[in-house]
RODO-2510 file (C-alpha; in nm, 4 decimals, decimal comma):
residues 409
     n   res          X          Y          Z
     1     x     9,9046     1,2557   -30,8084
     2     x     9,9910     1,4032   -30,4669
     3     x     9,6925     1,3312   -30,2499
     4     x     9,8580     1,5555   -30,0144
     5     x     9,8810     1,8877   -30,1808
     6     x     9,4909     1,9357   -30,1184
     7     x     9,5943     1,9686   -29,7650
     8     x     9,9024     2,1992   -29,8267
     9     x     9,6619     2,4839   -30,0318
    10     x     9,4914     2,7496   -29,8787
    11     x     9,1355     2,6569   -29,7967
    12     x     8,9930     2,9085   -29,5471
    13     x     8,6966     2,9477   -29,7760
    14     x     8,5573     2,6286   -29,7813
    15     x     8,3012     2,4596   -29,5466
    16     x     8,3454     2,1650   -29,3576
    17     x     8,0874     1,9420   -29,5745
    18     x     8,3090     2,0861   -29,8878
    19     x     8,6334     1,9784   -29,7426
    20     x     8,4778     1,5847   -29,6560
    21     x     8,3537     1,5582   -29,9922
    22     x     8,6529     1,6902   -30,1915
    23     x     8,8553     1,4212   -29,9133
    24     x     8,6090     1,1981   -30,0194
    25     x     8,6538     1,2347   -30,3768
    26     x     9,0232     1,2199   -30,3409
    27     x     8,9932     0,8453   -30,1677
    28     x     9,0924     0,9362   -29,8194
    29     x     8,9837     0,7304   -29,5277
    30     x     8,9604     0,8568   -29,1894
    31     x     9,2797     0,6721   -29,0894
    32     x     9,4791     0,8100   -29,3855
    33     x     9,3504     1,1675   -29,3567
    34     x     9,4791     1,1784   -29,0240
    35     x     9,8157     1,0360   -29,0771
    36     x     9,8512     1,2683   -29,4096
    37     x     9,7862     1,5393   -29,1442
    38     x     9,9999     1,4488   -28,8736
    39     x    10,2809     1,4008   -29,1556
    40     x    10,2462     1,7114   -29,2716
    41     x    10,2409     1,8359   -28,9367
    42     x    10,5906     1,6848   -28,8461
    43     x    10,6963     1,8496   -29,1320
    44     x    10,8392     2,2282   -29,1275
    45     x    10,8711     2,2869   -29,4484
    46     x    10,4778     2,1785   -29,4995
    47     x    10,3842     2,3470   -29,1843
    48     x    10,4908     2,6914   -29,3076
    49     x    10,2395     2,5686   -29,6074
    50     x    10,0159     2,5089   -29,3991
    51     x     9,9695     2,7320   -29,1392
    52     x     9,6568     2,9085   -29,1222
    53     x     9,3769     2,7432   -28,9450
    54     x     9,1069     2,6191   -29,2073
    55     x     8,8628     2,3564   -29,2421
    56     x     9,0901     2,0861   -29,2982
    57     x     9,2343     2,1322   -28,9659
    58     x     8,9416     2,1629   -28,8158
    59     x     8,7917     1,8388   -28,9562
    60     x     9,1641     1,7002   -28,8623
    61     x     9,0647     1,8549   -28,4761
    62     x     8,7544     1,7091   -28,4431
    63     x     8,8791     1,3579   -28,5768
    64     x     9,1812     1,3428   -28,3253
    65     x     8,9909     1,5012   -28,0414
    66     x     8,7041     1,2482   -28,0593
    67     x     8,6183     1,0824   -27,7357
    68     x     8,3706     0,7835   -27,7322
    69     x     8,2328     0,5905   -27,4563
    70     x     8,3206     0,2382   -27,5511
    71     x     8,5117    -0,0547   -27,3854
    72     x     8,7006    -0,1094   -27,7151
    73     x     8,8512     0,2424   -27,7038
    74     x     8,9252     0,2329   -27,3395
    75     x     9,2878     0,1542   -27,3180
    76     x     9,3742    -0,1753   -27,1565
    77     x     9,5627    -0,2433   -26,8233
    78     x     9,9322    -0,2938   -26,8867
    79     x    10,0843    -0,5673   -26,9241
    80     x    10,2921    -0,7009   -26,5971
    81     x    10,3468    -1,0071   -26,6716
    82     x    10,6720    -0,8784   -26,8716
    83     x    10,6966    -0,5269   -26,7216
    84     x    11,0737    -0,5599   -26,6678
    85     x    11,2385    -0,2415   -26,6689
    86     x    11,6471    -0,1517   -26,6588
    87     x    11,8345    -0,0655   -26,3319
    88     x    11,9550     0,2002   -26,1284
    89     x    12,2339    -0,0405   -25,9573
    90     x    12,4045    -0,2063   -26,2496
    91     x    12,5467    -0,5680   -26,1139
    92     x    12,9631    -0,5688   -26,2120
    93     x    12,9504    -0,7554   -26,5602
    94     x    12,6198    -0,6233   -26,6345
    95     x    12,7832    -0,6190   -27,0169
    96     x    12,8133    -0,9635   -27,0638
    97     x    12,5218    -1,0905   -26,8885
    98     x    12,3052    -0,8200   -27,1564
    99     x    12,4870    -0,9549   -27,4194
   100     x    12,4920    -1,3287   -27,3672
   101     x    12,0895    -1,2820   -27,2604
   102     x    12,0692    -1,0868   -27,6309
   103     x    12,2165    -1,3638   -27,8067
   104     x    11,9931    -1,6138   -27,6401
   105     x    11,6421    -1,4250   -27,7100
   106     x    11,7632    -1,3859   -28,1008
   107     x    11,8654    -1,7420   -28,1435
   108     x    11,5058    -1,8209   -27,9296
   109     x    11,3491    -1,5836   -28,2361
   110     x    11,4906    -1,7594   -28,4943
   111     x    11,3688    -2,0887   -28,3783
   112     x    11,0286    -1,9416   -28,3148
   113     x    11,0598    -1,9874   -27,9172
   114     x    10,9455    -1,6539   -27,8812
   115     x    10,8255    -1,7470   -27,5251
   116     x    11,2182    -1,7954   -27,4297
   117     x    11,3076    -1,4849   -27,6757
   118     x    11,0678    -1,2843   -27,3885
   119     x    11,2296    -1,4350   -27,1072
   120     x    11,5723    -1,3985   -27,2453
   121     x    11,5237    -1,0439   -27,3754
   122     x    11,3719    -0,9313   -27,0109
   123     x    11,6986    -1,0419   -26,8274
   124     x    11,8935    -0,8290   -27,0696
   125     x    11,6668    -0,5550   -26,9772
   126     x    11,6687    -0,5863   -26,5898
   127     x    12,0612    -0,6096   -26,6511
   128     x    12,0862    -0,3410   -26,7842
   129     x    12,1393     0,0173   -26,6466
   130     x    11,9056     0,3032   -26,6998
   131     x    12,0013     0,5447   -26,9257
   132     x    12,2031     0,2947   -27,1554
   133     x    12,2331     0,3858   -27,5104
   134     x    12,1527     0,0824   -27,6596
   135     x    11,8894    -0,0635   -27,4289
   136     x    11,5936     0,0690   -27,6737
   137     x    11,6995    -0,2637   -27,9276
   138     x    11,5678    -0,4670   -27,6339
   139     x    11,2648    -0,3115   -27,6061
   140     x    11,2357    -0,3380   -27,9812
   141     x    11,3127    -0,6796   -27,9796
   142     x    11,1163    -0,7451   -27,6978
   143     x    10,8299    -0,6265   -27,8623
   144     x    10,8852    -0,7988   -28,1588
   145     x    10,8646    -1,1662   -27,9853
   146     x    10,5572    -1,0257   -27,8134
   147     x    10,3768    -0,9599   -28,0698
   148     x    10,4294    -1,3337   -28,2347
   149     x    10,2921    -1,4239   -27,8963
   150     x     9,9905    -1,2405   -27,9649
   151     x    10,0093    -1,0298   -27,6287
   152     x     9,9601    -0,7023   -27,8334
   153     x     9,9158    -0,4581   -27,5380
   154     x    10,2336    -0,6000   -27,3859
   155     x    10,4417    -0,5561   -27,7547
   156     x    10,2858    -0,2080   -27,8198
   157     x    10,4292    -0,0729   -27,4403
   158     x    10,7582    -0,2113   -27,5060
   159     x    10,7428    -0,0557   -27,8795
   160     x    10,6523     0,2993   -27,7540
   161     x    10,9097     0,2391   -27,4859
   162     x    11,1696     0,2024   -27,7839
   163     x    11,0403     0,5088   -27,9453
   164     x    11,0812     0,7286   -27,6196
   165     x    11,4292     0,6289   -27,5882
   166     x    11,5365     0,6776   -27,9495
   167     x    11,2624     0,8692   -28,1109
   168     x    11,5016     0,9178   -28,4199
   169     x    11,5844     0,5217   -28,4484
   170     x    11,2924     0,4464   -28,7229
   171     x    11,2799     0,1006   -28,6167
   172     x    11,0895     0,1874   -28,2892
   173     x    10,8057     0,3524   -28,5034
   174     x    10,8226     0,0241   -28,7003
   175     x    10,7235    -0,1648   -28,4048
   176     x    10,5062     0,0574   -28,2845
   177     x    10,2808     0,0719   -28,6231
   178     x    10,3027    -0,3281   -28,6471
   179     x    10,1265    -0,3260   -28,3125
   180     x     9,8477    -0,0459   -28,3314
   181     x     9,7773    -0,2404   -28,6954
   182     x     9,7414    -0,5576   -28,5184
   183     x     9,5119    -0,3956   -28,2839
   184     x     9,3090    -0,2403   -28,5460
   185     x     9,4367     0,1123   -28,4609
   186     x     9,4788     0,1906   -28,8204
   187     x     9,5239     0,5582   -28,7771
   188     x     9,7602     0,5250   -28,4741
   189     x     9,9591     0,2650   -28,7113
   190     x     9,9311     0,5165   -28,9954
   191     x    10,0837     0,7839   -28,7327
   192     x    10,3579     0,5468   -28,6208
   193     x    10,4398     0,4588   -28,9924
   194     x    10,4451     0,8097   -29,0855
   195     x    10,6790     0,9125   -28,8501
   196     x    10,9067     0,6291   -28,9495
   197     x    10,9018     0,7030   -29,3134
   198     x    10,9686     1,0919   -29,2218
   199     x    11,3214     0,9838   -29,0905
   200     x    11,3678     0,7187   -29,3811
   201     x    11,2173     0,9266   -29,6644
   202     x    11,4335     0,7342   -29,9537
   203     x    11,2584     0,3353   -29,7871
   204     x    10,9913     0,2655   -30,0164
   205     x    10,9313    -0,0073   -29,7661
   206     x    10,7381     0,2446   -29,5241
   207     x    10,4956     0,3390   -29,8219
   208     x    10,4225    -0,0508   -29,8280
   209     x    10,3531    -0,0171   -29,4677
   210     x    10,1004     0,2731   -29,5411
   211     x     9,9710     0,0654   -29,8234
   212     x     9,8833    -0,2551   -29,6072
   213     x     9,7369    -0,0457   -29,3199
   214     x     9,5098     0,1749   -29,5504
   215     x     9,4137    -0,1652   -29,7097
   216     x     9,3764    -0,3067   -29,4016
   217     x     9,1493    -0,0811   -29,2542
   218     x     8,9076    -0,0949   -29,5771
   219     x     8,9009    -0,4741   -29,5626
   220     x     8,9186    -0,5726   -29,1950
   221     x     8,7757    -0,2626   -28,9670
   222     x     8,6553    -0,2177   -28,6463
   223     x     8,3806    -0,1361   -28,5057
   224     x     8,5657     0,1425   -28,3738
   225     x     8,7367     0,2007   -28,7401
   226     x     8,3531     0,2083   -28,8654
   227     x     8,2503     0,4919   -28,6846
   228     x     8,5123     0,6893   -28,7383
   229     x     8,4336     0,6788   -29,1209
   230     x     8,0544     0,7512   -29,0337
   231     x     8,1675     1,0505   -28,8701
   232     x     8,3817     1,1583   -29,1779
   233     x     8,1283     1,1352   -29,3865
   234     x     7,8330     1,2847   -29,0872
   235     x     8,0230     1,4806   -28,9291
   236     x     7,9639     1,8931   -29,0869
   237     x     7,6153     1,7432   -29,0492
   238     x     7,5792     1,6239   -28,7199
   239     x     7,7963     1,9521   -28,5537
   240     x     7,5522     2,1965   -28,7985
   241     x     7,2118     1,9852   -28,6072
   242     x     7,4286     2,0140   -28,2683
   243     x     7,5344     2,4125   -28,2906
   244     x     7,1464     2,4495   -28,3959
   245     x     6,9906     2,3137   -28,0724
   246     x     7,1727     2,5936   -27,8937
   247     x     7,2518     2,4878   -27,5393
   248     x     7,6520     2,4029   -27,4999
   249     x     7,5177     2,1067   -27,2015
   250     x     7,2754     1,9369   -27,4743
   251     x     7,2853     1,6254   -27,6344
   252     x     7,2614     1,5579   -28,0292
   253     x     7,0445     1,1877   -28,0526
   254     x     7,0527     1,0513   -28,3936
   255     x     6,9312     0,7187   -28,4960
   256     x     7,0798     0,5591   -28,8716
   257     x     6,8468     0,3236   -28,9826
   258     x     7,1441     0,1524   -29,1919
   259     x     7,4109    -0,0942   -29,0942
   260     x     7,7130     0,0307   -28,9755
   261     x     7,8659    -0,2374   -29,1782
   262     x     7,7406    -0,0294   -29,5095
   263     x     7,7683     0,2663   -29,3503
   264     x     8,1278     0,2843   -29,2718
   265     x     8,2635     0,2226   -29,5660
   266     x     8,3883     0,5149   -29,7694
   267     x     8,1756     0,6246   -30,1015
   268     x     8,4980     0,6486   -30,2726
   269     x     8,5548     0,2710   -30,2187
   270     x     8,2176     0,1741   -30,3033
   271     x     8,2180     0,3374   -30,6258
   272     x     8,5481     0,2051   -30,6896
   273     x     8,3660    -0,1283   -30,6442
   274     x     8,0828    -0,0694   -30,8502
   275     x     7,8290    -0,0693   -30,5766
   276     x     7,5541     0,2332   -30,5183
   277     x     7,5705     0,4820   -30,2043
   278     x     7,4081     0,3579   -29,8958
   279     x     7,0527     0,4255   -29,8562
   280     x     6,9638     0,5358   -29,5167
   281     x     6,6910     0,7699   -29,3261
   282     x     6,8376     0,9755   -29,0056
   283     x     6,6799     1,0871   -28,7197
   284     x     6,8445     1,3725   -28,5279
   285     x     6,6346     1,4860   -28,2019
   286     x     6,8272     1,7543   -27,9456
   287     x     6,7894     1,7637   -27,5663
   288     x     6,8634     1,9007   -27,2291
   289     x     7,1085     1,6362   -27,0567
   290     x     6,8545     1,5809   -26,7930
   291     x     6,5831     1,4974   -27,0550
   292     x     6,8282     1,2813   -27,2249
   293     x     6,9576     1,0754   -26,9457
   294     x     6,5652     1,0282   -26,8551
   295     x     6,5363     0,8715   -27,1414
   296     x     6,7894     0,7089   -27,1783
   297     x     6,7492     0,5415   -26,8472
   298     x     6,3783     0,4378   -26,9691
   299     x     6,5056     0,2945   -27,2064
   300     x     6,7957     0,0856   -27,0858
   301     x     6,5271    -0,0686   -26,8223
   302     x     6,2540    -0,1627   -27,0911
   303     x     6,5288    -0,2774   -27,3535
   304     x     6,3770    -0,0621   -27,6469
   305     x     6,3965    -0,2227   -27,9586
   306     x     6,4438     0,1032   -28,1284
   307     x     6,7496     0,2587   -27,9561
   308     x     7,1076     0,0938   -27,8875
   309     x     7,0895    -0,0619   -27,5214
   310     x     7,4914    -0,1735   -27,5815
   311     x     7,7843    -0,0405   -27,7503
   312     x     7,9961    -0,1237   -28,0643
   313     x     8,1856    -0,3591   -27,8435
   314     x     7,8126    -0,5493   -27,7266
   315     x     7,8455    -0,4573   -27,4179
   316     x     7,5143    -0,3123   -27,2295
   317     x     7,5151     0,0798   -27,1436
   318     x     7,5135     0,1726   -26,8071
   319     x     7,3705     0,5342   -26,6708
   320     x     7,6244     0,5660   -26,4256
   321     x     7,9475     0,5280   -26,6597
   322     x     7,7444     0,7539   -26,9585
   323     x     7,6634     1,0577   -26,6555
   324     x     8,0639     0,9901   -26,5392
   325     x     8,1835     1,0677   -26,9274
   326     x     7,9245     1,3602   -26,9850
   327     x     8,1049     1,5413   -26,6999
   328     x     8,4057     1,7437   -26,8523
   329     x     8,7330     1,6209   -26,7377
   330     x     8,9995     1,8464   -26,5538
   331     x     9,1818     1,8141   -26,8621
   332     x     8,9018     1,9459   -27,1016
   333     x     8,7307     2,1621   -26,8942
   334     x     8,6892     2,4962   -27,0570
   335     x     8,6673     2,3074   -27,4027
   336     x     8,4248     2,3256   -27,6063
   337     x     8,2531     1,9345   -27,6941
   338     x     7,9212     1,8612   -27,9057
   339     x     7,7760     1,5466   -27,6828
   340     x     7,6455     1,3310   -28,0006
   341     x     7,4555     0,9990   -27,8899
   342     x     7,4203     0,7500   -28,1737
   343     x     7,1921     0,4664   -28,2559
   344     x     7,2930     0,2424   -28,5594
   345     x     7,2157    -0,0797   -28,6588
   346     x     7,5174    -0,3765   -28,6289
   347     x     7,2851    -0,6151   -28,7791
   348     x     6,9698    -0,7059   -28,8939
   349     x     6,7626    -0,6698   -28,5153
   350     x     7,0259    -0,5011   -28,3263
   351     x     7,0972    -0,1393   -28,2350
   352     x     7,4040    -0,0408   -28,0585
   353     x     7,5300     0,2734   -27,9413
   354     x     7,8230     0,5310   -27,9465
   355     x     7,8240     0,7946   -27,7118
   356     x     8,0559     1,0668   -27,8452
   357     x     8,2261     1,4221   -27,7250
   358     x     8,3253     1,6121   -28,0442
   359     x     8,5593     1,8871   -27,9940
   360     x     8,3208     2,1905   -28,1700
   361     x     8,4639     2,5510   -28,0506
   362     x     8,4449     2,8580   -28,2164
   363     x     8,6850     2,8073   -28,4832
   364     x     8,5270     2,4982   -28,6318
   365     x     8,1577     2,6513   -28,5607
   366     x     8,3015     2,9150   -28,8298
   367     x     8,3710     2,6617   -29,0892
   368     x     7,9635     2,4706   -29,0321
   369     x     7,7066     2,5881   -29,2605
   370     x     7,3765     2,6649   -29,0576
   371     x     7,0863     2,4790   -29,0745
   372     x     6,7717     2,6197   -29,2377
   373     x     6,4071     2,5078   -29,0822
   374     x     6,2549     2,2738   -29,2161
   375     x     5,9223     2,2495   -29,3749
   376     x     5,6815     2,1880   -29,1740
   377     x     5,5295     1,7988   -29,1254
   378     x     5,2573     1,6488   -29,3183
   379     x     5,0947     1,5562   -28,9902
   380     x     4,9861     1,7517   -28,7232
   381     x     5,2734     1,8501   -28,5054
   382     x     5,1256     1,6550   -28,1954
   383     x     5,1459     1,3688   -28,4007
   384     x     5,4514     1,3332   -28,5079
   385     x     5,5953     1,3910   -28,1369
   386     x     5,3744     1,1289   -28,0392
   387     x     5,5265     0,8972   -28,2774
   388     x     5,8766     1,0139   -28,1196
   389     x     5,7349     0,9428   -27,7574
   390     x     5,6908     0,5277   -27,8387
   391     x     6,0339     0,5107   -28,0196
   392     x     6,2854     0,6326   -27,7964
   393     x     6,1464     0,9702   -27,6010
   394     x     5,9203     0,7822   -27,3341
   395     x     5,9856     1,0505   -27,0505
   396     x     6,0883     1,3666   -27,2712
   397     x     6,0339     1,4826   -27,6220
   398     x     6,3314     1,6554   -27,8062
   399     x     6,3103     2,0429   -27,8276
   400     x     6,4461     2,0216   -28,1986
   401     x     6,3382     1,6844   -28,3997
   402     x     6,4591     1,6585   -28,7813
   403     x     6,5080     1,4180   -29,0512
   404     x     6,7759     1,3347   -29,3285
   405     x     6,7769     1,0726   -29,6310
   406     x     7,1068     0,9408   -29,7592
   407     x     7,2439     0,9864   -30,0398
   408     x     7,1394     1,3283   -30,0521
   409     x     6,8554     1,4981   -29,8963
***
């Protein structure tokens, strides 16, 4: 069956929690909910389907429009050790020096010299002039040697080089997906792929593609990939505990007392392998960004057992870098963003951390169910916050403190 028509039917009554569970139940991950969207979205005749805002789209929104404080999603320097580019000032017999220096880098490839396909494949470049018609098959091939070398960042610039030349040549998107799946960037490499089977619709070879990178993601993800499914799955949840703390500047803390290693992985794909939902008990505690950042800094300087001193990418959290993202960017300023901090367990004795800005405006507000109080606590209220103070609040307690068990609950 057509995963897909889901999508393409009108949905403006549902809920965001309804539309990740029925996504759920129809064995979408993150990665290929996004490029199901973004194919559909390239599409006219689906567009017209599709047009009216609803849930799905704003799941989609909040997906794509995730930023996250982490050195993994930071994008890397480029690469100039091979930043060659074509020239304004053609030499005479710039033809034949292309075409010899072509020849070379293929015969190079063939023999699995891919340093000398680089080299040779660069001097056909800088030969050539800019605005050739054919000079995006360097960069393809370019890319291709590249990425036998390993240098991925270096093979995915020349590969979205190719694509900017010739965005209709379906090899370039070919390239391009290869790379971002090498990376582990399995919904950019889902995007790229998409795009390439959009001009090739009849090449079952770009439903392999999907196939590999969809498999891919399931059996080799990132930490990166990991929390993206954890926010599938949390996400209605974690916006409904957000819009309920009611101050746009606040911060959403929530601590998983589960692995992300269990919980990233799909429930579709763990029923499909006979294994039970993950069990695991959620804190969610809301604060004023000064109260948090207190905190937070307390924290970082005792090295708290109980909250993530270092990202998904092990490297420690600084105050100064977290304070820099909090502050809205030229670009986003105006937007609305639900600032969710996250503790989760990548192992058995360590926390780590994902700092998140969640794109949560008025439209996708619409679609979140609101939270109901909860019953009040066994204990006395004083303490329970005084449990709260020695495991993670040492200079502020939350204004809004709740709990969640998983599955369910």
């Amino acid at each position: 069956p057509d995963r897909s028509d889901f999508i393409r039917r009108e949905h403006g009554h549902l809920t965001l929690r309804e539309v990740a569970d029925a996504l759920d139940a129809l064995e979408f991950s993150c990665s290929a909910f996004v490029g199901c969207m973004q194919a559909l979205a390239a599409s006219s005749e689906s567009m017209e389907k599709i047009a009216d805002e609803t849930a799905v789209h704003g799941l989609h929104r909040t997906l794509t429009g995730l930023q996250l404080l982490s050195p993994a999603c930071r994008a890397p320097a480029p690469a100039d050790n091979v930043a060659v580019t074509t020239t304004e000032t053609p030499a005479d017999g710039w033809q034949q020096v292309a075409a010899d220096a072509k020849s070379q880098g293929t015969e190079s490839f063939k023999k699995q010299d891919f340093k000398a396909a680089v080299d040779h494949y660069s001097t056909a470049i800088a030969a050539t002039p800019t605005g050739d018609a054919d000079v995006h098959t360097l960069y393809s091939n370019r890319s291709a040697a590249l990425l036998k070398l390993g240098d991925l960042q270096a093979a995915l610039t020349d590969a979205q080089q190719c694509t900017r030349l010739a965005t209709t040549w379906p090899k370039g998107h070919f390239r391009e997906g290869c790379c971002h799946r090498q990376m582990g960037e399995y919904s950019e490499a889902t995007r790229a792929f998409t795009a390439g089977h959009l001009l090739e619709a009849d090449n079952k070879d770009w439903e392999k593609e999907l196939e590999a990178t969809e498999r891919n993601a399931l059996e080799k993800p990132t930490p990166i990939g990991l929390l993206r499914q954890v926010l599938m799955r949390l996400l209605p949840d974690l916006l409904a505990a957000w819009v309920r703390g009611g101050d746009a500047d606040g911060v959403l803390q929530v601590q998983v007392n589960a692995d992300i290693k269990e919980m990233g992985v799909a429930k579709w794909c763990l029923i499909r392998e006979g294994r039970s939902d993950v069990k695991a008990q959620l804190r969610y505690a809301f604060l004023g960004q000064k109260d948090y950042l207190s905190n937070l800094a307390a924290n970082l300087a005792a090295s708290a057992e109980s909250v993530g001193v270092v990202d998904l990418a092990g490297q420690p959290l600084r105050i100064a870098d977290i304070g820099a993202f909090l502050r809205p960017s030229e670009a986003s300023a105006g937007a609305k963003f639900a600032t969710i901090h996250i503790d989760v367990r990548d192992g058995p004795k360590k926390m780590a951390a994902a700092i998140c800005r969640i794109p949560c405006d008025d439209t996708i507000q619409g679609y979140i169910v609101p939270l109901k109080d909860p019953p009040p606590p066994k204990g006395t209220v004083d303490a329970v916050l005084q449990i709260q103070r020695s495991s993670g609040f040492p200079k502020a307690l939350p204004k809004l403190l709740g709990f969640q068990s998983l599955p369910g609950g």
